[in-house]
KOLMIZA-138742 format. One record per residue (C-alpha): residue number from 1; residue in three letters; x, y, z. Coordinates in steps of 0.05 Angstrom, whole numbers, plus 5000, padded with zeros to 4 digits. Layout:
{site NUM ALA {X Y Z}} ...
//
This chain:
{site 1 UNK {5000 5000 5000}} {site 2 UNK {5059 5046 5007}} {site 3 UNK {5126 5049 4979}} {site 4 UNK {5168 4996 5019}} {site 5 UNK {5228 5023 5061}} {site 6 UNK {5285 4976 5060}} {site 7 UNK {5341 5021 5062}} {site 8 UNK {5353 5074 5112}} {site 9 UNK {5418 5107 5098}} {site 10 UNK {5430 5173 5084}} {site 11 UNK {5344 5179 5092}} {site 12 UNK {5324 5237 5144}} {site 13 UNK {5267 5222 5201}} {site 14 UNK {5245 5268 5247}} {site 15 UNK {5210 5233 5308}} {site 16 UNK {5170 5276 5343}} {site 17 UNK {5156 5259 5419}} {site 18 UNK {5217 5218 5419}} {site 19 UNK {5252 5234 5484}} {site 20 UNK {5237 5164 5510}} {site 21 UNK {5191 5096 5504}} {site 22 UNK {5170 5079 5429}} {site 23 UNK {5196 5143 5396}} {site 24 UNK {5270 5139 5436}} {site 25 UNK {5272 5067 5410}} {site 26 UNK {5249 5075 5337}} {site 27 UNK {5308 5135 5335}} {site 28 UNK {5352 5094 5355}} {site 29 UNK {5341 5027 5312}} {site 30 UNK {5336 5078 5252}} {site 31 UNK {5401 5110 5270}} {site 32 UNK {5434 5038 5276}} {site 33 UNK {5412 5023 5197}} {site 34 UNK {5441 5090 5174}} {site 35 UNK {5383 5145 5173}} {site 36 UNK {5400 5215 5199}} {site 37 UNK {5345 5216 5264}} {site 38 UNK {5323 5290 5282}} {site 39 UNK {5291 5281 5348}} {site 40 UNK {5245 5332 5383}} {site 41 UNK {5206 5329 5450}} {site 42 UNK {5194 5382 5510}} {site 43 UNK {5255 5343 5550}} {site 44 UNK {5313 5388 5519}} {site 45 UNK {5361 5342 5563}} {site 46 UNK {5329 5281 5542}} {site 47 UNK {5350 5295 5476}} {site 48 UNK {5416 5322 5484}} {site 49 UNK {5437 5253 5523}} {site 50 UNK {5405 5206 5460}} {site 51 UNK {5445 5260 5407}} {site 52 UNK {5511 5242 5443}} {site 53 UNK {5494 5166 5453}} {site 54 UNK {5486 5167 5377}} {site 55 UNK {5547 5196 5341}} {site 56 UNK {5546 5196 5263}} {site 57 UNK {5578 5120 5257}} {site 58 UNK {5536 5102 5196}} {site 59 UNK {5511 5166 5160}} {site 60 UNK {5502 5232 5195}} {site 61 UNK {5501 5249 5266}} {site 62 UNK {5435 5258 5303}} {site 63 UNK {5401 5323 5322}} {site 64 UNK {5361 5353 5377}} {site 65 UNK {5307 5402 5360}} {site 66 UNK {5274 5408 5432}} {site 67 UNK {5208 5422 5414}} {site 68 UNK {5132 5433 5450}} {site 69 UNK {5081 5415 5402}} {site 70 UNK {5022 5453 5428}} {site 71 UNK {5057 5511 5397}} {site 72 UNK {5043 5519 5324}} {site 73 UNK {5084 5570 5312}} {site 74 UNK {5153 5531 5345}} {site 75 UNK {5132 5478 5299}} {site 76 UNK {5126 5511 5241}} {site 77 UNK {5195 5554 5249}} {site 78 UNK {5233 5482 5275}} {site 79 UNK {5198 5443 5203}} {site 80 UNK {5232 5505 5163}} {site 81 UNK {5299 5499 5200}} {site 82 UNK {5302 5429 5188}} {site 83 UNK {5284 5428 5118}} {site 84 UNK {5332 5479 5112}} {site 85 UNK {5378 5422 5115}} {site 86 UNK {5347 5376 5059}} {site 87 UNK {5286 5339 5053}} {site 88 UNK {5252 5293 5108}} {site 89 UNK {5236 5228 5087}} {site 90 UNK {5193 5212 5134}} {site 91 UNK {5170 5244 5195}} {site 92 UNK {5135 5201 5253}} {site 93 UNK {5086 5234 5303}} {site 94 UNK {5095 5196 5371}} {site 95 UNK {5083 5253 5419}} {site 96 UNK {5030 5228 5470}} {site 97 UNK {4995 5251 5536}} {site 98 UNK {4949 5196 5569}} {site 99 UNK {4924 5200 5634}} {site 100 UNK {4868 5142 5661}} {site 101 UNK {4793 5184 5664}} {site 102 UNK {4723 5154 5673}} {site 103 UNK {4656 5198 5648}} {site 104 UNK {4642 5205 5731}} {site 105 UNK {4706 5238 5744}} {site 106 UNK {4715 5287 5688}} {site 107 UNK {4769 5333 5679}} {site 108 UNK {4764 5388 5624}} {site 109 UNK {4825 5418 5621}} {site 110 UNK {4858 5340 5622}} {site 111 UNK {4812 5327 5568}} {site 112 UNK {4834 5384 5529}} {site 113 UNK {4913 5372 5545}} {site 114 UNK {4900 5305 5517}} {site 115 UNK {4871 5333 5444}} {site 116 UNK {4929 5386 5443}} {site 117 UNK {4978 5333 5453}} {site 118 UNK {4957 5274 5416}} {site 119 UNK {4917 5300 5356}} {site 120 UNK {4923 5371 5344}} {site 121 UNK {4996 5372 5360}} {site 122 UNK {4996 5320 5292}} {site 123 UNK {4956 5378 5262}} {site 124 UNK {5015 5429 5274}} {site 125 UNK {5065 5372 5246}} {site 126 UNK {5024 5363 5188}} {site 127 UNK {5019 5428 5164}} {site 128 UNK {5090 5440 5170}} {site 129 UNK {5112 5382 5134}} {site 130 UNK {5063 5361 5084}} {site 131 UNK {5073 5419 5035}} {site 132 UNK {5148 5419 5024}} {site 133 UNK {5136 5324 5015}} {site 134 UNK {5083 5343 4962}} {site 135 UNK {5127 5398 4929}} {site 136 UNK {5189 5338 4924}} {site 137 UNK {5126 5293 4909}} {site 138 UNK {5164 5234 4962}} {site 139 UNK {5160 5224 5031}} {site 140 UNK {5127 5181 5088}} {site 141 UNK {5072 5207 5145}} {site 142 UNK {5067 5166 5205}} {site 143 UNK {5019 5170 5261}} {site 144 UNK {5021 5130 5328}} {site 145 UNK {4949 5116 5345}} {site 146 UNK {4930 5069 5386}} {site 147 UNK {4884 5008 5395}} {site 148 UNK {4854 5038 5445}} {site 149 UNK {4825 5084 5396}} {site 150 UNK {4787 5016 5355}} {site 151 UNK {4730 5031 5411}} {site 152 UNK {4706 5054 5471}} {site 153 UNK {4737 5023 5527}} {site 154 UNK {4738 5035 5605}} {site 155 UNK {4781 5101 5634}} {site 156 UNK {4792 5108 5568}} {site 157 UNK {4754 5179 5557}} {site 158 UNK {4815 5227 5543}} {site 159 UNK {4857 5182 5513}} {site 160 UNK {4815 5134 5468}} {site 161 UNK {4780 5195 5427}} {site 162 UNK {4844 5228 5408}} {site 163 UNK {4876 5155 5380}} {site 164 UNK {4810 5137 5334}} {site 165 UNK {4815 5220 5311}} {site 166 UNK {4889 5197 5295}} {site 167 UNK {4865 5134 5251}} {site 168 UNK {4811 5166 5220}} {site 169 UNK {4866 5233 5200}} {site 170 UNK {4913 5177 5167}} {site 171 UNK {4861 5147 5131}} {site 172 UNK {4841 5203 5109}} {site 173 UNK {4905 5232 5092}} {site 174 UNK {4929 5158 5058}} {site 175 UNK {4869 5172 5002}} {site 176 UNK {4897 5241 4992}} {site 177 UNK {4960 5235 4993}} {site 178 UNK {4986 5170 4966}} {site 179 UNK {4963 5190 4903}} {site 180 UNK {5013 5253 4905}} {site 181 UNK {5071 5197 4916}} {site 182 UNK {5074 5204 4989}} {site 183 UNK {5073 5146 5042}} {site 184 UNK {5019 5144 5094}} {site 185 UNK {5016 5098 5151}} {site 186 UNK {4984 5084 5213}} {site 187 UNK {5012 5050 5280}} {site 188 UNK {4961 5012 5331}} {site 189 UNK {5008 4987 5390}} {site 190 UNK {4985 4942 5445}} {site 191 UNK {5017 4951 5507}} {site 192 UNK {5082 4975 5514}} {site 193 UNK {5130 4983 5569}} {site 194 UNK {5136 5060 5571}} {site 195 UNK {5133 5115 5622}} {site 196 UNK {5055 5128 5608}} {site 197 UNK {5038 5048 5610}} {site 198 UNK {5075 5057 5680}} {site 199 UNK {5014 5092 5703}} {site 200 UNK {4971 5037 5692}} {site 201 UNK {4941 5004 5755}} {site 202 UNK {4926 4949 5719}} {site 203 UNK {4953 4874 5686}} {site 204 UNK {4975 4893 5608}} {site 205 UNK {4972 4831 5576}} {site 206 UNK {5017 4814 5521}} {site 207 UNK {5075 4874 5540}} {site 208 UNK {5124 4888 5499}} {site 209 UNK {5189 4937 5503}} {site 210 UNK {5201 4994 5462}} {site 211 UNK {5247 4960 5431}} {site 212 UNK {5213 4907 5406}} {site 213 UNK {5159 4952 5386}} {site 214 UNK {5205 5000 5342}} {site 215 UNK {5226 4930 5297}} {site 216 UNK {5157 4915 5286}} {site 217 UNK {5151 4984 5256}} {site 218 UNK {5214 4978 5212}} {site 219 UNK {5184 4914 5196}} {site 220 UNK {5123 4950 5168}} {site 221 UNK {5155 5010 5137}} {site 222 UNK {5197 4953 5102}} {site 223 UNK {5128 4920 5084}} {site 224 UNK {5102 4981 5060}} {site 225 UNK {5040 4973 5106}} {site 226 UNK {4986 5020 5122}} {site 227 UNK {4964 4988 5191}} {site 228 UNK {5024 4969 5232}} {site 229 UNK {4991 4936 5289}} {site 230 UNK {5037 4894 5348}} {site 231 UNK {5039 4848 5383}} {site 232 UNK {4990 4811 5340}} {site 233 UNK {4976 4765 5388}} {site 234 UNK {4945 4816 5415}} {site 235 UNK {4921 4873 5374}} {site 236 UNK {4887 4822 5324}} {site 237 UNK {4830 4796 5375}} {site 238 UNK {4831 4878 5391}} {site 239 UNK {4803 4885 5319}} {site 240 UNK {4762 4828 5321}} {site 241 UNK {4729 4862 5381}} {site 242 UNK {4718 4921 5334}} {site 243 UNK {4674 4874 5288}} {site 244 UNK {4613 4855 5349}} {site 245 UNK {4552 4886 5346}} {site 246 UNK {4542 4943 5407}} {site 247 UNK {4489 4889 5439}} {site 248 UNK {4549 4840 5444}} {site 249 UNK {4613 4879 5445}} {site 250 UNK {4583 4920 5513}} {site 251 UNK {4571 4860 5559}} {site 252 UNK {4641 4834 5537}} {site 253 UNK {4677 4891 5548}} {site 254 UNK {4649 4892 5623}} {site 255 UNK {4660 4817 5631}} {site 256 UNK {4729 4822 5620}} {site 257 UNK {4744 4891 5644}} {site 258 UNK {4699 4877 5708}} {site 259 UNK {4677 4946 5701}} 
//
C-alpha cells in the first residue's frame, strides 16, 4: 500500500515525541541502519543525552530540535529549520499525553491537554511538513494511534478519542496523499513498556518493550504497510472486538474489564 522502506541510509526522520519509550527506540534502531534521526520532544536534556549516545557512525550524526508541540508557531519555524537542511523522508508523530479518566470523574482541562497533545499537535506537524513532501512529490507520514482508539473502552475517555481521531486523519490523509507519491501509515500498539503504561494500575497483557515495538515498525515501513499493528497476538482479537455488534461487544467489554 505504500512504497516499501528497505534502506535507511542517508534517509532523514524526524520523530516527534521521541525523548523516550516507542519514539527513543524507533530513533535509535533507525540510527543503527544508517538514517540521519532528528529528534524533538519538551525534554531538551532528554534529547541532548540520545544526540551524544548516537554519534554519526553510519551516516550523519543525530540532532536535537527540543520542541513543545502545542505551539504551532515553534513547529512551524523548527519544520523550516530542518528542511533547511534537505528533505525529510519521513516524519513520525509519537508525541503522547494519556492519563486514566472515567465519564464520573471528568476533567476538562485533562481532556483538552489530551487533544492538544495527541491530535492537534499532529495537526501542527502536518501542516508543517506536508507541503514541502508534496512539492518533492516523496516522503512518508506516520501517526502512532493506538488500539485503544478501535473503541470505547473503560478510563479510556481522554485518551481513546484522540487515538480513533488519529486513525481516522491517516486514513484520510492515505486517500489524499498516496496519490501525490507520498507514504501514509498508521501504528496501533498494544501495550508497551513506557513511562505512560507505567501509570497503569492494571495487568497489560501481552507487553512488549520499546524496543521490540520499534522493529515491528521497521518491519512494516519495510512492508510498506498501512496498519502496523503489534503484538499481533494481541492487537488482532483487539480488531476482532471492533467487528461485534454494540448488543454484544458491551457485555464483553464489562466481563472482562469487570467494570
Amino acid at each position: 500500500m505504500n512504497p516499501r522502506i528497505t534502506d535507511w541510509h542517508g534517509l532523514r526522520v524526524w520523530l516527534v515525541g521521541a525523548s523516550s519509550g516507542i519514539g527513543e527506540a524507533t530513533a535509535s534502531a533507525l540510527h543503527a541502519r544508517g538514517a540521519q534521526v532528528l529528534v524533538s520532544a519538551r525534554n531538551a536534556a532528554a534529547l541532548d543525552t540520545f544526540v551524544a549516545a548516537h554519534p554519526a557512525v553510519h551516516g550523519a550524526a543525530a540532532q536535537a530540535w527540543p520542541l513543545d508541540v502545542t505551539d504551532a508557531a515553534a513547529v512551524a519555524h523548527t519544520a523550516r529549520q530542518i528542511l533547511l537542511q534537505g528533505p525529510i523522508d519521513l516524519v513520525l508523530y509519537c508525541a503522547g499525553h494519556y492519563h486514566e479518566m472515567r465519564a464520573t470523574s471528568m476533567d476538562l482541562a485533562d481532556l483538552q491537554r489530551h487533544m492538544d497533545i495527541n491530535y492537534t499537535g499532529a495537526l501542527h506537524v502536518l501542516d508543517a511538513t506536508v507541503p514541502a513532501m508534496l512539492l518533492r512529490g516523496g516522503g512518508h507520514i506516520s501517526l502512532i494511534s493506538s488500539v485503544a482508539g478501535f473503541r470505547g473502552l473503560p478510563k479510556s475517555l481522554a485518551y481513546g478519542p484522540t487515538k480513533a481521531a488519529l486513525t481516522h486523519l491517516a486514513e484520510t490523509l492515505y486517500l489524499d496523499l498516496r496519490p501525490q507519491g507520498l507514504g501514509v501509515s498508521v501504528v496501533h500498539p498494544g501495550f508497551v513498556r513506557t513511562p505512560l503504561t507505567a501509570r497503569n494500575g492494571f495487568d497489560m497483557p501481552a507487553l512488549i518493550t520499546p524496543a521490540q515495538a520499534a522493529q515491528s515498525m521497521l518491519a512494516g515501513w519495510q512492508q510498506g504497510a498501512f496498519d502496523i499493528h503489534y503484538p499481533k497476538r494481541f492487537t488482532r482479537w483487539m480488531k476482532l472486538l471492533r467487528l461485534l455488534p454494540y448488543r454484544v461487544y458491551f457485555p464483553v467489554v464489562r466481563r472482562v474489564t469487570g467494570l
